[in-house]
C-alpha positions in Angstrom: 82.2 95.2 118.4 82.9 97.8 115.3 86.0 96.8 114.1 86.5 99.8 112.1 85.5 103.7 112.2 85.8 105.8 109.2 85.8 109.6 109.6 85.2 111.6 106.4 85.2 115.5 107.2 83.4 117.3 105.0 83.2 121.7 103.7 81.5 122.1 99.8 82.7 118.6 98.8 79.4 117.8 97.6 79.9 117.1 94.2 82.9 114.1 94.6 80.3 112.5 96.6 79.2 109.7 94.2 83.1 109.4 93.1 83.9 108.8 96.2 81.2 106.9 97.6 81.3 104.5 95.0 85.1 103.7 95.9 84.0 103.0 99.0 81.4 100.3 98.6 83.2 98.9 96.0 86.2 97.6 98.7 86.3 94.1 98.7 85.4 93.5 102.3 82.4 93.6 104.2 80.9 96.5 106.2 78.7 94.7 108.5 81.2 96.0 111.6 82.1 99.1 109.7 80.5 102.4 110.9 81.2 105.6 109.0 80.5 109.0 110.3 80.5 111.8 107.6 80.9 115.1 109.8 79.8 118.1 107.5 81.6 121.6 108.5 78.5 123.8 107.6 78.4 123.4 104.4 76.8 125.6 101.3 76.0 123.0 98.8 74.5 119.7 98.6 76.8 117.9 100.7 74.0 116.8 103.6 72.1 115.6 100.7 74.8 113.6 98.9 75.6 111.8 102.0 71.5 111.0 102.9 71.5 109.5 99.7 74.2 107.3 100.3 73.4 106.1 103.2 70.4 104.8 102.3 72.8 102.2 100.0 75.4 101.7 101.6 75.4 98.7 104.1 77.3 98.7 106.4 77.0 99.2 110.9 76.1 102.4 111.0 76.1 105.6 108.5 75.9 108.7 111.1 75.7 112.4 109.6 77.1 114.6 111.7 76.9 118.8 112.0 79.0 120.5 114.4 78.8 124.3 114.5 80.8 125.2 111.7 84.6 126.3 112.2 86.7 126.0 109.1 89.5 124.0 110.7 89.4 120.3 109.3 91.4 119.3 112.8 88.6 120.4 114.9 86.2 118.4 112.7 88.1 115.1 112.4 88.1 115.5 116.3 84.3 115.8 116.5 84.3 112.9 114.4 86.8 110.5 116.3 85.4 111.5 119.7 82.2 109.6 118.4 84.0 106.8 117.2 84.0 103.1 118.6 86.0 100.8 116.2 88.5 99.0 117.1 90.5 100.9 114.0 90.1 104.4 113.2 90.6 106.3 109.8 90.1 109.9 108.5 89.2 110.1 104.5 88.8 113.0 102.8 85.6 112.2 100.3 87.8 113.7 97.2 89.8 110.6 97.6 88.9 107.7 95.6 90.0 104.3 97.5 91.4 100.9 95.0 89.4 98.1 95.9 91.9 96.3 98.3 92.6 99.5 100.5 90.7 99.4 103.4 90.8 95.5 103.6 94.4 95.7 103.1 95.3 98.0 106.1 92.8 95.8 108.4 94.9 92.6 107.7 98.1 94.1 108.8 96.8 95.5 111.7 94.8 92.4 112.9 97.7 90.0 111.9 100.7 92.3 113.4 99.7 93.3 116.6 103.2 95.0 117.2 102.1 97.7 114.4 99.9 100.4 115.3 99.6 102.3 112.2 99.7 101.6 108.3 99.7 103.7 105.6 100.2 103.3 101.5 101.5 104.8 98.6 99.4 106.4 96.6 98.6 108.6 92.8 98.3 112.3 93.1 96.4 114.1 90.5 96.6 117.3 89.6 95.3 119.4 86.8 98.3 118.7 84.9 99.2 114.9 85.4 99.0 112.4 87.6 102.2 110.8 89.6 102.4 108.0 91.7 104.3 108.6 95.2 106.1 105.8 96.5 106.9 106.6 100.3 110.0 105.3 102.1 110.3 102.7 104.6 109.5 104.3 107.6 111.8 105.8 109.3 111.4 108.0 112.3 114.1 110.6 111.6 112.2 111.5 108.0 109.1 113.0 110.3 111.6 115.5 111.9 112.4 117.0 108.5 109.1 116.2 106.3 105.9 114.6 106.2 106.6 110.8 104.4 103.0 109.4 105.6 100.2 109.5 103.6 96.9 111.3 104.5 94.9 108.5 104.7 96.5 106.7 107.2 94.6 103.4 110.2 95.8 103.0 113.1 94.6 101.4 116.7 92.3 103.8 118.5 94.4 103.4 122.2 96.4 106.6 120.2 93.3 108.3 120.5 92.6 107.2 124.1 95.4 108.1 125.1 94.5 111.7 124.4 96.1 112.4 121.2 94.7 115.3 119.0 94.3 117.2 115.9 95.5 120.4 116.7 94.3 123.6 115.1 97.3 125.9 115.5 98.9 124.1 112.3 97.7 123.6 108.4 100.0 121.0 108.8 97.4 118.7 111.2 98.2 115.6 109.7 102.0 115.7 110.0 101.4 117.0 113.5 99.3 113.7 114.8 101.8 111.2 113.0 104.5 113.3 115.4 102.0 112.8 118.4 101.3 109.3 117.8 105.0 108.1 117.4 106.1 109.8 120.6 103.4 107.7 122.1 105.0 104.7 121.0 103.5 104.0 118.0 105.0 101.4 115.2 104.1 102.7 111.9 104.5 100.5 108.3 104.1 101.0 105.1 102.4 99.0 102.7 104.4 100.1 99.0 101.2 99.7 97.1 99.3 102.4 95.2 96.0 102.1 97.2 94.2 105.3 96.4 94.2 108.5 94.6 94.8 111.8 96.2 93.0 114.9 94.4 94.7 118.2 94.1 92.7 120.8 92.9 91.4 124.1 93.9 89.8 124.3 97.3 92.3 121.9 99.1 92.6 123.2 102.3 96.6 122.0 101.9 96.9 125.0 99.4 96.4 127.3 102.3 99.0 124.9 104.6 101.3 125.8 101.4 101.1 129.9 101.8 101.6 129.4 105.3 104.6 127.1 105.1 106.8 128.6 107.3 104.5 129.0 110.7 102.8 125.6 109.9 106.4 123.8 110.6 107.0 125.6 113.1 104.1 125.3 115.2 104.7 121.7 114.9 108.1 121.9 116.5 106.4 123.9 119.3 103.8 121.7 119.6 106.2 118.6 120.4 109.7 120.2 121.3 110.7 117.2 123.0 110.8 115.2 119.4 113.2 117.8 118.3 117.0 118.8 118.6 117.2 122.4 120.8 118.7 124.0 117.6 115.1 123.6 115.6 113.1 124.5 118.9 114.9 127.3 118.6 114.8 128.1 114.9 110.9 127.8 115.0 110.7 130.3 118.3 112.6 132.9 116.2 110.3 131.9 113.0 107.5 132.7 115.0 108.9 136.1 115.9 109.7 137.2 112.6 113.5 136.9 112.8 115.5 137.2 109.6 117.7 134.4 110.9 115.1 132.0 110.7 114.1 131.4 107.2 110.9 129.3 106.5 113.7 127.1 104.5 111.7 124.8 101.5 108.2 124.2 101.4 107.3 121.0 103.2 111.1 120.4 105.4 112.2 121.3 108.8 115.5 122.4 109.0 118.2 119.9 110.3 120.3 121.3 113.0 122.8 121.8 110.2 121.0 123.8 107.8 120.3 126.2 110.4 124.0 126.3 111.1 124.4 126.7 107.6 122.4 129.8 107.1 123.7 131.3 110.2 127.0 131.1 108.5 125.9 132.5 105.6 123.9 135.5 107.2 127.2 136.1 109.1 129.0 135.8 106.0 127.2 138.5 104.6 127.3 140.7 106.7 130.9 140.7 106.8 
């Protein structure tokens, strides 16, 4: 049985592709029930080519390179992806990542030795082009996902989530924090392990830069897309966003507003007007 299925969407990545690659044969596990399927979203460089090569050296189940019409939506190719998939464990990784030895190994063991948790995710370093930080996420806590996104990218969980008919959606940049929303009103148990597993890249063509200009209908597509996880009040904050309403604020980038900053700004709007 594959115990595990990594995912690694791909556009123009081409050149982290030995970077990357290296992290990942250099976990300390083995990847004899490992396969990885590296689903490339038509790309222009030498992407196909980078990942021929290393699948020729990496050992591991079964390498698959995948080519689905090309759409420009990293949801609808993590889906093509996962619907391929048969481990036991599924994970999405972006190939600008670069994975610490114990990362992948690490997640396994609390899945296999906690079978009340679902889904684990770790702390990581961002870089950016002017500094590097770690982020150390919170305990998890279900109330943060109402306001922001507090788990990592590069999160494993079981694959019943995705039985069960859970999705990437494309109708948010925000895809990520819309599955972790999906999967925990499906009963999911997520934990965090507070260890600074991998590096997350910033840099020019993230496809999260375009989720940043487009804040403000990225949330609240998300509260559309699972009303029942939030209170009326936001439901009906991200139906006005949608409209265009000038009571509806995006609010700051990367937060849904609370019940009470809505209130808030409609006090102040009212105030104003006065």
């Amino acid at each position: 049985m594959t115990l595990l299925s990594i995912i690694i969407p791909n556009y123009n990545y081409g050149r982290f592709a030995d970077r990357f690659f290296s992290s990942l044969i250099a976990q300390s596990m083995s990847f004899d029930d490992v396969e990885i399927l590296f689903v490339d979203d038509g790309s222009s460089d030498d992407s196909i080519e980078q990942a021929q090569k290393w699948a020729d050296k990496i050992e591991c189940e079964k390498f698959e390179i995948l080519t689905p019409v090309r759409t420009g939506k990293p949801g609808f190719v993590r889906n093509f992806g996962l619907e391929r998939a048969k481990g036991k464990y599924l994970i999405c990784l972006d190939p600008d990542d670069i994975l610490h030895p114990d990362f992948i190994p690490s997640c396994i063991e609390i899945l296999d030795h906690n079978p009340e948790i679902d889904l684990v995710y770790t702390d990581y370093l961002e870089n950016r082009l002017d500094g590097s930080r770690e982020v150390r996420l919170p305990k998890f806590n279900q109330a943060h996902l109402r306001t922001q996104n507090t788990i990592s990218p590069a999160a494993m969980y079981r694959r019943k989530f995705w039985d069960s008919g859970i999705r990437y959606k494309d109708n948010s940049l925000y895809e990520d924090w819309d599955y972790w929303v999906q999967c925990l009103m499906a009963g999911a148990k997520f934990r965090l392990i507070p260890h600074v597993l991998y590096n997350y890249e910033i840099h020019e063509t993230n496809y999260s830069i375009q989720a940043v200009k487009d804040d403000g209908v990225a949330k609240a597509q998300i509260v559309l897309n699972n009303p029942d996880f939030f209170h009326p009040m936001v439901q009906h904050w991200a139906s006005d966003h949608m409209r265009g309403r000038i009571h509806a604020s995006a609010f700051q980038r990367g937060y849904i507003p609370r019940p009470e900053d809505i209130k808030a700004l409609l006090i102040k709007i009212e105030t104003g007007m006065k």
